[in-house]
Structures are given as structure tokens and as C-alpha cells.
N, C-alpha and C positions, 0 to 999 in steps of 0.2 A: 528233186528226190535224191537223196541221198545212195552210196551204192554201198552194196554189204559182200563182204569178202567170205565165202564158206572155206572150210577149214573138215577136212574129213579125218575124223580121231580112231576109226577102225572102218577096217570092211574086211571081207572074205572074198570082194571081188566076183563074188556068185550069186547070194542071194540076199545080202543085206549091207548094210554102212551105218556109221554115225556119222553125223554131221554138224557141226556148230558155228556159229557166226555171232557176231557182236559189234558194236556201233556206237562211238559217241557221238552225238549229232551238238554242236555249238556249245559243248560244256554245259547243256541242260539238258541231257536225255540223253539215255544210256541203253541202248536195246541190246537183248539178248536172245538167241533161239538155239534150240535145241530141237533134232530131228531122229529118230531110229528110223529110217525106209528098210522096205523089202520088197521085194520083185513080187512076192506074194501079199493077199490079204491081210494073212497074219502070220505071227513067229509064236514060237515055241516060249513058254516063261521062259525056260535055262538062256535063251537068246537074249532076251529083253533082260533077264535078270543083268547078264552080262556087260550088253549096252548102257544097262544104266549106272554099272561098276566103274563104268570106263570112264564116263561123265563128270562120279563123284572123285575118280582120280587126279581130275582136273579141273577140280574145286567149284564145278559146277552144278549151282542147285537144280534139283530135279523134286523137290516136293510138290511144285507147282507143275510139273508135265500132266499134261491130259493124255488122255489114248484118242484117236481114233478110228470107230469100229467099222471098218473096210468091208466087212461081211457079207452085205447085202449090195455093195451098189454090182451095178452090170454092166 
């Protein structure tokens, strides 16, 4: 199993971080991830909008991010 290095592109140290990491595994695959965490459920858009500012400042695609909705688990 391969190991992936994270690389954290902002935080506030409080309540949230971006985080991204990337991989080439044998010159045939190429992995990429992208995280927004938050100590909460959910953020605020202006937060997300932000994070996801920060992403594209570092030429990193984000049309393929999914959400997901933290809402409900317990």
C-alpha cells in the first residue's frame, strides 16, 4: 500500500483546514484528494466558498468535489 503525504493549504487552527494530498503510484496512477474538515457538521458557504478559492489557487480541480452531509449522523 502506497503512503500519501497531506499537505495542509489553510486552517484557522479553530475550526476548520484544507487539506490535500497526491500520489503517483508506478507511473500509472496518479491520485489526488482534496479535504475541507471542520470540527463541526457543517461550515458556513463564505467558509467553503473560501476553501474552495484556496484549492483553485493551487491549480487544483475542484469540479469533481462532492459534499458530504454530516447532518444527521450521531
Amino acid at each position: 500500500m502506497p503512503s500519501f503525504h497531506l499537505g495542509v493549504l489553510k486552517t484557522d487552527y479553530t475550526s476548520m483546514a484544507v487539506i490535500y494530498s497526491c500520489k503517483d503510484v508506478l507511473d500509472m496512477f496518479y491520485f489526488e484528494f482534496a479535504w475541507i474538515v471542520s470540527r463541526k457538521r457543517s461550515l458556513p458557504r463564505q467558509v467553503v466558498r473560501e476553501a474552495m478559492a484556496v484549492l483553485q489557487r493551487e491549480d487544483i480541480c475542484v469540479s469533481d468535489m462532492d459534499t458530504a452531509d454530516q447532518t444527521r449522523c450521531d
